[in-house]
LUMDRENTI-303665 format. One record per residue: residue number from 1; residue in one letter; x, y, z of N, C-alpha, C in turn. Coordinates in pm, 1 decimal. Example, Ala and Ser with C-alpha at 12.3 -4.5 7.8 and 13.67 -1.06 7.14 Angstrom:
LUMDRENTI-303665
REC   zaro   vomi        n.X        n.Y        n.Z       ca.X       ca.Y       ca.Z        c.X        c.Y        c.Z
REC      1      A     1319.0     -569.0      780.0     1230.0     -450.0      780.0     1320.0     -330.0      780.0
REC      2      S     1285.0     -225.0      708.0     1367.0     -106.0      714.0     1290.0        3.0      787.0
***
This chain:
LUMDRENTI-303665
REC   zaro   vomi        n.X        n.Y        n.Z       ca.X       ca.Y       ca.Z        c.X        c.Y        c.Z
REC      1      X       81.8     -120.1        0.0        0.0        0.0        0.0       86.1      126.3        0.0
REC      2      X      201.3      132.7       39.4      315.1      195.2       21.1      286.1      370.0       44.1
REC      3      X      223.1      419.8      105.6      194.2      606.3      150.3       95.6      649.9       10.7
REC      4      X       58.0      566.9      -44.5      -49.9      645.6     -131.4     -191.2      613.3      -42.0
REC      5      X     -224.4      736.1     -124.1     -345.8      820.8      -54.3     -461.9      705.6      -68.2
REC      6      X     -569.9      634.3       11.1     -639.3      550.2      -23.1     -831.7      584.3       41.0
REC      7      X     -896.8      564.7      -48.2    -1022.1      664.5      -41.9    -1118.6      501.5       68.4
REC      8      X    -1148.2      531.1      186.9    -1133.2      446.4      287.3    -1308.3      430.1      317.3
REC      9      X    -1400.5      360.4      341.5    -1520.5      338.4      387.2    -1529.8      291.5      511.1
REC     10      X    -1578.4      361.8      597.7    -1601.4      321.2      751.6    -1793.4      259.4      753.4
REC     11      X    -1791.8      145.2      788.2    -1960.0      114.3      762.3    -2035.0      111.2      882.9
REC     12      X    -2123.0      128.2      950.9    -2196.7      137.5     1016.7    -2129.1      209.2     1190.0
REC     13      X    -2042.9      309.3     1138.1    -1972.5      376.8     1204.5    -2046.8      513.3     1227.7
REC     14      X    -2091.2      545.5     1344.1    -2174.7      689.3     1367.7    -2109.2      798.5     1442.7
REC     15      X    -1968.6      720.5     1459.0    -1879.4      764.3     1582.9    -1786.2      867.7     1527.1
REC     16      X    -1761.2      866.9     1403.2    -1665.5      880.8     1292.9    -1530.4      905.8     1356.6
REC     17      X    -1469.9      772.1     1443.6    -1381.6      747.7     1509.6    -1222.8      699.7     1445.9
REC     18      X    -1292.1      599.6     1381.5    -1217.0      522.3     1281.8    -1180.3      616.9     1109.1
REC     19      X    -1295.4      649.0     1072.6    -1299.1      763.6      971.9    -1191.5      850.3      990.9
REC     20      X    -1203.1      921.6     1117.8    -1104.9     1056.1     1101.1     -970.6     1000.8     1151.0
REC     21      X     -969.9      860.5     1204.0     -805.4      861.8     1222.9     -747.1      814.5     1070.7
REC     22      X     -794.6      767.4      993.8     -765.7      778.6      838.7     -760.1      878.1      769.4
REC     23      X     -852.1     1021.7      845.7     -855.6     1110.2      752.9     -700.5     1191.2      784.5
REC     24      X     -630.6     1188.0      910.8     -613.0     1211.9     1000.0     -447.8     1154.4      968.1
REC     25      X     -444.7     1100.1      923.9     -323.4      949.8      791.5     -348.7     1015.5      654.3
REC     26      X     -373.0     1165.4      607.6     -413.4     1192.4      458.9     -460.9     1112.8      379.5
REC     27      X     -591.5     1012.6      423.6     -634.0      946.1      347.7     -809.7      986.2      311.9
REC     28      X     -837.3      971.9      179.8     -987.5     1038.1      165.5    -1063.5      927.8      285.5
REC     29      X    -1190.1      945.6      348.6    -1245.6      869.3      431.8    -1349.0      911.9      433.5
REC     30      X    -1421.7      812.8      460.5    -1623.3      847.7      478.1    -1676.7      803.3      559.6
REC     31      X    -1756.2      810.0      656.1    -1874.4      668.0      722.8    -1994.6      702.8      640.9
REC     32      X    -2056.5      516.3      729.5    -2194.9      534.4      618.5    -2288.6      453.2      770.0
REC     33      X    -2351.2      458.8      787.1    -2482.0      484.8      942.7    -2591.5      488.7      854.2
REC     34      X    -2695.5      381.3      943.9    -2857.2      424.7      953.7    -2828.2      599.1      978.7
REC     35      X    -2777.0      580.2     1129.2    -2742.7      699.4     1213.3    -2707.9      838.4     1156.2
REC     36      X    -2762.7      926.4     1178.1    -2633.3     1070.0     1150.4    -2509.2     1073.7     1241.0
REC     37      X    -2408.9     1092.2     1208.4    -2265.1     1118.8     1265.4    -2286.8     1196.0     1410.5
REC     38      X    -2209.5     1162.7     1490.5    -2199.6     1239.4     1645.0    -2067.8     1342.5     1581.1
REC     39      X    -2001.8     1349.4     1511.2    -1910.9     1441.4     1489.5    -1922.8     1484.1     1358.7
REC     40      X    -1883.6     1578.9     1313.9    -1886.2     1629.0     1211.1    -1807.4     1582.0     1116.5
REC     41      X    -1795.5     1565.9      999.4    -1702.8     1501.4      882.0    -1756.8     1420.3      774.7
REC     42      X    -1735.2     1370.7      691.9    -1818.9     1306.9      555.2    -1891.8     1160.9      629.8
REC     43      X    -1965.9     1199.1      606.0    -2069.9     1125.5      624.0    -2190.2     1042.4      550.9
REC     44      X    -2197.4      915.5      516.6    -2370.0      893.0      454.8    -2411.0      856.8      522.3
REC     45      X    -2537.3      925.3      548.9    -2695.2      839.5      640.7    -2758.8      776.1      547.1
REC     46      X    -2769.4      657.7      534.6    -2824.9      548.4      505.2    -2783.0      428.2      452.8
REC     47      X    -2813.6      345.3      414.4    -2814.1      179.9      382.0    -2643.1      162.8      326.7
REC     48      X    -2546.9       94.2      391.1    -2423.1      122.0      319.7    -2455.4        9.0      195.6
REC     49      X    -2522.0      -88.7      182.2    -2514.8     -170.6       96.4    -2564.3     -116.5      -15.5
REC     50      X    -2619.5       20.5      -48.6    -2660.3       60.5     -126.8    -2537.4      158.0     -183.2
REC     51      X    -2405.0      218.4     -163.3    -2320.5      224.1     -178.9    -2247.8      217.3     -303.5
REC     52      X    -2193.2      298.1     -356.3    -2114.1      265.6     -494.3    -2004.1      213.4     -451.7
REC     53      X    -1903.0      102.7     -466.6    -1783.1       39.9     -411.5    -1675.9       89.7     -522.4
REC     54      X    -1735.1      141.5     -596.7    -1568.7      140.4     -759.2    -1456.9      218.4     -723.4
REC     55      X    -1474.9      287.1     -609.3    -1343.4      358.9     -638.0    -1288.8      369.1     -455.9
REC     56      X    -1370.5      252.9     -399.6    -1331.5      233.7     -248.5    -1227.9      100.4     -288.0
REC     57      X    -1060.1      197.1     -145.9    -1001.6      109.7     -157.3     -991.5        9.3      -39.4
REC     58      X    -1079.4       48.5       45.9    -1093.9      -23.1      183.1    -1212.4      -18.1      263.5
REC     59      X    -1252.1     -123.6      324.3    -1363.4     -111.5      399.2    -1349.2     -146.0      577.2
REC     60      X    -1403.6      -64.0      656.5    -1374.8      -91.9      808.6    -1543.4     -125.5      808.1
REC     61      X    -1572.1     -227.4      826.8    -1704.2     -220.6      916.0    -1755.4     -321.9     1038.6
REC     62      X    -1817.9     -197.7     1121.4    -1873.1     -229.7     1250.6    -2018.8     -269.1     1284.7
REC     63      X    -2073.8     -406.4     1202.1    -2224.2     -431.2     1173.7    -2267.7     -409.7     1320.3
REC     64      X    -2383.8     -389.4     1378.8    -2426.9     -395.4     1463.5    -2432.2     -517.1     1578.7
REC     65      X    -2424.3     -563.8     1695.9    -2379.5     -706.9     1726.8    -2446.9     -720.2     1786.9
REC     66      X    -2601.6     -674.6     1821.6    -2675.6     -705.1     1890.7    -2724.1     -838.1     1884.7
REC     67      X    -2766.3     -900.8     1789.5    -2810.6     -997.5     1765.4    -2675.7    -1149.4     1722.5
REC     68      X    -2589.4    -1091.0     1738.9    -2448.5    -1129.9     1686.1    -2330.8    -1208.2     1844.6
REC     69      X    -2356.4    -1113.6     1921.8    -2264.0    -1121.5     2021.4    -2303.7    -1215.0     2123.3
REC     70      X    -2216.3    -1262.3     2203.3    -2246.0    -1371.6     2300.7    -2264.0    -1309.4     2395.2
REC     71      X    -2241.3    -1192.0     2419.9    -2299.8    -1140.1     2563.6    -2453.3    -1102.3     2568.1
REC     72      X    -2532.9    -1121.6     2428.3    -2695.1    -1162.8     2399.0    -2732.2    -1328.8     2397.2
REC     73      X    -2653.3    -1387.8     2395.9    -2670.7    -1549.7     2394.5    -2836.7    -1579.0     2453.0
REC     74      X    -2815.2    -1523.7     2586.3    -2965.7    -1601.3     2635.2    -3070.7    -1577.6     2578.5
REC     75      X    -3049.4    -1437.2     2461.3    -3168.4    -1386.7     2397.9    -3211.2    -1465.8     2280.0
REC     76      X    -3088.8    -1513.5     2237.1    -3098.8    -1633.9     2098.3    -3238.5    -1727.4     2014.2
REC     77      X    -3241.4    -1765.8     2148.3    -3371.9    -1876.0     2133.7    -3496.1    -1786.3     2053.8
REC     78      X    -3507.7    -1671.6     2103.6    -3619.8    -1580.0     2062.3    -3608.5    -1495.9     1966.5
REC     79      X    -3441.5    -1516.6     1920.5    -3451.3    -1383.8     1795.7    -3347.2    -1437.4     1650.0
REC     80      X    -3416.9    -1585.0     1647.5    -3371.8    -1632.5     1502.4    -3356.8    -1573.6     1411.9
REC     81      X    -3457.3    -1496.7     1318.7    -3485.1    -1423.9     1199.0    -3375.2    -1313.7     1265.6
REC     82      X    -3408.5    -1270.2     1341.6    -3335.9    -1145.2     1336.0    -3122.0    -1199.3     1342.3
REC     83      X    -3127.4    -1275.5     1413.8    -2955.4    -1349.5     1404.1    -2938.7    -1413.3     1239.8
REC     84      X    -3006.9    -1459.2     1171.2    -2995.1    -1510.1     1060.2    -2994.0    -1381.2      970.1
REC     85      X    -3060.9    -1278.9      995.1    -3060.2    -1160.5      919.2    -2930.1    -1081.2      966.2
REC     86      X    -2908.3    -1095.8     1079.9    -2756.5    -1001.8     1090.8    -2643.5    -1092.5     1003.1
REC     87      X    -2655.2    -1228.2     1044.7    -2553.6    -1301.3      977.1    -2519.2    -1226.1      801.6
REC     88      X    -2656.1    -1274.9      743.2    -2640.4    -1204.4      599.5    -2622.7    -1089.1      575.3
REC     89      X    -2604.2     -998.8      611.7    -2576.4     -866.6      639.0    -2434.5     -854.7      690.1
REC     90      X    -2342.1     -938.9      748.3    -2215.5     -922.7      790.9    -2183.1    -1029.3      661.1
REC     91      X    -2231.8    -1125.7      605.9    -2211.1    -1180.2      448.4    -2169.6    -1092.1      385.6
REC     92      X    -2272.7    -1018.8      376.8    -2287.6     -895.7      268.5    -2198.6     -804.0      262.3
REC     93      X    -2131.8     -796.4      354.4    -1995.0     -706.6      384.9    -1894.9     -743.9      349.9
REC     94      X    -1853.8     -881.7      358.3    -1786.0     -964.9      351.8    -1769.2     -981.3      200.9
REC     95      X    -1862.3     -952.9      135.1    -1856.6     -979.7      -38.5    -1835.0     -853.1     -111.1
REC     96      X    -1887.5     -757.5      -46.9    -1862.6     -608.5      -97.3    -1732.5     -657.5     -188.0
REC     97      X    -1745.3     -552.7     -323.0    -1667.7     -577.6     -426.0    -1531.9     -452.1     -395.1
REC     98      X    -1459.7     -542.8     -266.8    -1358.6     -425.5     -235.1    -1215.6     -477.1     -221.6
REC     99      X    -1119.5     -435.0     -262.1    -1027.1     -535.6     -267.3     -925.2     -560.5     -132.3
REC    100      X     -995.7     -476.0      -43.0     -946.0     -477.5      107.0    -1049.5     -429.9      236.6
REC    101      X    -1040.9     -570.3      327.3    -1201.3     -537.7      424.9    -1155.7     -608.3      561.2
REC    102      X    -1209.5     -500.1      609.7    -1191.9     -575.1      762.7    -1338.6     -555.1      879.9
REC    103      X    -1381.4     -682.9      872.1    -1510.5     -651.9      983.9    -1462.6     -669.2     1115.0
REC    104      X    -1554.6     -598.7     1207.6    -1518.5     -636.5     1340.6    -1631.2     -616.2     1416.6
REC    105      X    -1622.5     -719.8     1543.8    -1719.6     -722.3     1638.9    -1727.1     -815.6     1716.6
REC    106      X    -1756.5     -799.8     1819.1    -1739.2     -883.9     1970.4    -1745.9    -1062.3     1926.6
REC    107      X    -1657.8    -1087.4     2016.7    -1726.3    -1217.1     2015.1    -1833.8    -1289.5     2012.9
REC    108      X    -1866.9    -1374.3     1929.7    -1998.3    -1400.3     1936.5    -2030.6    -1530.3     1763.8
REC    109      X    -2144.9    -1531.8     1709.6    -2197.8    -1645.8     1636.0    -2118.6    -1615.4     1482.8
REC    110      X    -2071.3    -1523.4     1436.3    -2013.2    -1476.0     1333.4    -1897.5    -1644.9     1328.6
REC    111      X    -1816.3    -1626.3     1457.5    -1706.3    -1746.4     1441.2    -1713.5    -1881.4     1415.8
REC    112      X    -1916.6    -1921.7     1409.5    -1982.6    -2041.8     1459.1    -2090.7    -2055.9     1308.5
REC    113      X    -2092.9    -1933.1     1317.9    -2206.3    -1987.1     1175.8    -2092.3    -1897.4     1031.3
REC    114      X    -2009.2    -1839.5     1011.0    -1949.7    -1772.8      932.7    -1795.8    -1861.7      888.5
REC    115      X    -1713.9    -1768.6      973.6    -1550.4    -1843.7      993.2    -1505.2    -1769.2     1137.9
REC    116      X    -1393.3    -1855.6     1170.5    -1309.6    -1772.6     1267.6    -1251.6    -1627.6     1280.0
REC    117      X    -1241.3    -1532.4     1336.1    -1170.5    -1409.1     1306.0    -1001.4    -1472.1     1277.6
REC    118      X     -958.8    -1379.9     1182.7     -834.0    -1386.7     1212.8     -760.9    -1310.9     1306.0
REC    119      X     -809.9    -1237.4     1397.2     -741.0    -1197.3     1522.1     -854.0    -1152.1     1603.7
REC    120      X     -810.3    -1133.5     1719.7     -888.6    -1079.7     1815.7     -800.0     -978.6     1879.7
REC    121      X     -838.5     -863.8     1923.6     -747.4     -729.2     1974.2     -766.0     -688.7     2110.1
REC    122      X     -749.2     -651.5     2174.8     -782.7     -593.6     2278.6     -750.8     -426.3     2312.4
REC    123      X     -839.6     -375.2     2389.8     -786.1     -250.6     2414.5     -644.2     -250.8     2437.4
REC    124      X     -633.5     -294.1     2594.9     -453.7     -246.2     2654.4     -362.3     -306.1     2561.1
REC    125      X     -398.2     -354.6     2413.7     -277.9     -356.5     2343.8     -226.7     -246.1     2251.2
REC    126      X     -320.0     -138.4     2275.8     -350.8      -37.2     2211.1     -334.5      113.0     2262.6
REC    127      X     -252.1       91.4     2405.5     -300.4      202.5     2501.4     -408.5      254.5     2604.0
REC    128      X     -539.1      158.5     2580.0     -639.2      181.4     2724.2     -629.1       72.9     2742.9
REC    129      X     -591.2       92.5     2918.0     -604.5      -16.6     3010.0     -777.0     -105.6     3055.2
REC    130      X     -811.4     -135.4     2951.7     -933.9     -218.7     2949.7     -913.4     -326.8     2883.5
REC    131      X    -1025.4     -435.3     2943.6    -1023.3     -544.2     2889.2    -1151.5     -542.9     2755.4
REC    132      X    -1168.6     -597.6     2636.6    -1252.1     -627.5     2547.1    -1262.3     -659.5     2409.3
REC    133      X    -1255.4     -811.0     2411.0    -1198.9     -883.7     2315.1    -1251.6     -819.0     2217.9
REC    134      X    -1200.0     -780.9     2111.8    -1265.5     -763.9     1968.7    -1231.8     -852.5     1857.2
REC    135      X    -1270.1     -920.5     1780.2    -1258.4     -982.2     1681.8    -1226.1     -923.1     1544.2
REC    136      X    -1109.8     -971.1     1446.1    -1128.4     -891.7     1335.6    -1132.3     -990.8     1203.7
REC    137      X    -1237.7     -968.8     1124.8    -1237.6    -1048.1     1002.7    -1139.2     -987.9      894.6
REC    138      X    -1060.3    -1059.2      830.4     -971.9     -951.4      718.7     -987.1    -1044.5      592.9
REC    139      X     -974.8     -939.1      479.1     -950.9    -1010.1      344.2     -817.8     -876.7      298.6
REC    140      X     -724.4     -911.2      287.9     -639.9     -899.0      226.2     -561.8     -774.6      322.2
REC    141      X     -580.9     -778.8      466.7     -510.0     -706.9      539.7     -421.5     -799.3      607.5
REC    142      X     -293.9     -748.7      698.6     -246.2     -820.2      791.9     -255.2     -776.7      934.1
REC    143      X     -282.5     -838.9     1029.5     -329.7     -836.0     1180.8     -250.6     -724.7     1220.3
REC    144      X     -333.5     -642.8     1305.2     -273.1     -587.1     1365.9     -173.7     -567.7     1455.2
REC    145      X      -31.1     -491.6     1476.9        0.6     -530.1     1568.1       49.1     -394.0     1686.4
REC    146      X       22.7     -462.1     1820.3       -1.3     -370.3     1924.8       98.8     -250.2     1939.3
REC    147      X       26.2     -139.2     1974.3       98.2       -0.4     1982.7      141.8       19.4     2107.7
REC    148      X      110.2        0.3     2202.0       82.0       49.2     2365.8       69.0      -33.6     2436.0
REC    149      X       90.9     -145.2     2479.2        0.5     -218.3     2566.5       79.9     -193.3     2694.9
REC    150      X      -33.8     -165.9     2779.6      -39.4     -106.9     2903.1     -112.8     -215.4     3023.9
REC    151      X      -92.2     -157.2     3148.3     -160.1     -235.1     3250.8     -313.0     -146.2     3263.2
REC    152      X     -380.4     -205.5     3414.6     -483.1     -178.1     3435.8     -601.4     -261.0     3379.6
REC    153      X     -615.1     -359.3     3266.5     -679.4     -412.1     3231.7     -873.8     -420.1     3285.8
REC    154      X     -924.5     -321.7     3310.9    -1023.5     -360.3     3383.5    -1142.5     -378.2     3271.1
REC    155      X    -1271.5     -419.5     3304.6    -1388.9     -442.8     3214.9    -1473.3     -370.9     3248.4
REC    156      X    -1407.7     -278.7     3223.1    -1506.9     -110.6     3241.7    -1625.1     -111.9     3133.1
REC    157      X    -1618.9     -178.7     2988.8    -1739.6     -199.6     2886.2    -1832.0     -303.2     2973.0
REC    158      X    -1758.5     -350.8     3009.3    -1844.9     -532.5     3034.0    -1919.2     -483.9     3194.9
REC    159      X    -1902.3     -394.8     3253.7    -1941.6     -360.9     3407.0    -2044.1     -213.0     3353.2
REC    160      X    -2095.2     -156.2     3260.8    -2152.1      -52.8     3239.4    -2262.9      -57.4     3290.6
REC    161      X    -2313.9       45.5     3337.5    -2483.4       65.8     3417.2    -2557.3       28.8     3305.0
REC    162      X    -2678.2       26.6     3304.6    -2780.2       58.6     3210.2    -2808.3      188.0     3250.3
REC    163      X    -2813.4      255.2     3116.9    -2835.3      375.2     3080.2    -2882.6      432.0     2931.1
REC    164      X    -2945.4      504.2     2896.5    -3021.1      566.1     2792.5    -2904.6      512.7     2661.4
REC    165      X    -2771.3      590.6     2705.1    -2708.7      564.1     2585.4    -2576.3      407.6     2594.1
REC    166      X    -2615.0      334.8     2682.5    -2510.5      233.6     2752.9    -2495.3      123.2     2594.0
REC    167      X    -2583.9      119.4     2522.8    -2567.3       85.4     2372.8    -2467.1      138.9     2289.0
REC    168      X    -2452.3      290.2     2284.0    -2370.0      341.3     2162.4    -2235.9      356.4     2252.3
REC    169      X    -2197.7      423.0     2378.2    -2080.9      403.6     2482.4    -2021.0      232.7     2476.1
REC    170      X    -2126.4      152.7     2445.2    -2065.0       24.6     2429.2    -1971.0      -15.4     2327.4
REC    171      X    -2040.5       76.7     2160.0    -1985.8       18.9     2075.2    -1890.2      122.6     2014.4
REC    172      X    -1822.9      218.8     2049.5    -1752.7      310.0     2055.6    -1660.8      229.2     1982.9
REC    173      X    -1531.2      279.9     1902.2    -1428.5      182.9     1928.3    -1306.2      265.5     1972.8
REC    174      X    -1202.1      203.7     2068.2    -1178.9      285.0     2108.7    -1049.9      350.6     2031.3
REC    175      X    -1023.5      510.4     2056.5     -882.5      565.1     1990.4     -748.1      480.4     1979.5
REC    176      X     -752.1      424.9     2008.2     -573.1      338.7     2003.5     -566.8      287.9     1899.2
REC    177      X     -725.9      134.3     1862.2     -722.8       75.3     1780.1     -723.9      136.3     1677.8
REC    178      X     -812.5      242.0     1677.3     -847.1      329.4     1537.3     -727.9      407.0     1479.4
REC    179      X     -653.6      428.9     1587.3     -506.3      500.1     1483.7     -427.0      359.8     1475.8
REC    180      X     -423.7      253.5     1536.5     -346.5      155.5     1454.7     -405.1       99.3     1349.1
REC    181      X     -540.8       96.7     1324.7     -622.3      105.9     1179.6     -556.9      171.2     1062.0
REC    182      X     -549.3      302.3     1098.3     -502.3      406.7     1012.8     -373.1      409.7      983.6
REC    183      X     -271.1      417.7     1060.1     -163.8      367.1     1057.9      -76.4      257.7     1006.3
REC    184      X     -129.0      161.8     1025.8      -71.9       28.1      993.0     -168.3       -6.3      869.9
REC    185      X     -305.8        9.1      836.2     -369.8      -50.7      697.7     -351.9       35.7      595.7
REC    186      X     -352.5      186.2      654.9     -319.5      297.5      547.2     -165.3      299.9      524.8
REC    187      X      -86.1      205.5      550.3       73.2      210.6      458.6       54.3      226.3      323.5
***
C-alpha cells in the first residue's frame, strides 16, 4: 500500500472514530450509518449496501452485534430471523466488491455460523487499560500489531450501568485501535 493516498469506507460507524483517524493518515475517508454522525465530517446516512464500491479502496465495518454477540446469547432462542438476518448482512460485507475489508465485532456467532476471526485485539494492546476482546475479520489485510500495551486491564465496557445511551458508549471503538487502523492498513 506503500503512503499512497487511499479513499477508505467506515460502515456502520456513527462515531466517525475510525474515519477521522484515516482522515487524520491523509487518506480520503467516509462513514456510512442508519445513524447521523456524532461528529462532524463526511458522512452517509443510510443503507451502506446501497453504496457505490468502484473507487473504495478499503472497507472498516462495525455491523451492529446485537443480535451477533455472546454477551446476547440467552436472547438467541427468541430472535432467530433477526440473528440469521444479521448473519447475511455481515455476508454482505464480507462480499462487498472491495479489494481490502476488515469486519469487526465482539465475540460471538459470526465465528460459529461464518468463519473464525483472524485476530482478536484488545484494548490495553492499544493504550487503554481495558479489557474487550474484539474480533477482526480480514480479506487482504495483515493483523494488527499492538501499539501500547499497558496495565490496568479492567472491564469497564463489560461492568456498564444501564443507561439511555449504555448501547452506543458500548460500541464506541476505542482511539488506540483506530489510529493503529489508520496507521498500519493505510501504509
Amino acid at each position: 500500500m506503500g503512503g499512497t493516498r487511499m479513499r477508505v469506507a467506515t460502515l456502520c460507524e456513527f462515531s466517525g472514530t475510525v474515519r477521522d483517524a484515516f482522515i487524520g493518515q491523509g487518506h480520503e475517508a467516509f462513514s456510512c450509518d442508519l445513524l447521523p454522525s456524532d461528529v462532524p465530517g463526511p458522512h452517509v446516512q443510510g443503507d451502506c449496501l446501497d453504496l457505490d464500491y468502484s473507487d473504495v479502496d478499503l472497507v472498516i465495518a462495525f455491523p451492529p452485534c446485537t443480535h451477533l454477540a455472546v454477551s446476547g446469547a440467552r436472547w438467541f432462542k427468541d430472535k432467530i430471523q433477526e440473528q440469521a438476518d444479521a448473519l447475511d448482512f455481515v455476508r454482505a460485507l464480507m462480499a462487498l466488491p472491495v479489494g481490502r475489508i476488515a469486519i469487526e465485532n465482539p465475540i460471538g456467532v459470526i465465528s460459529s455460523q461464518i468463519r473464525k476471526p483472524d485476530q482478536i485485539v484488545q484494548p490495553w494492546q492499544f493504550g487503554h487499560g481495558e479489557t474487550k476482546a474484539t474480533c477482526l475479520w480480514l480479506k487482504n489485510l495483515w493483523p494488527l500489531v499492538p501499539t501500547d500495551v499497558v496495565e490496568g486491564r479492567e472491564a469497564r465496557i463489560h461492568k456498564m450501568p444501564p443507561s439511555e445511551d449504555r448501547w452506543k458508549l458500548r460500541s464506541m471503538t476505542y482511539q488506540g485501535i483506530a489510529n493503529a487502523m489508520a496507521a498500519q492498513w493505510g501504509e
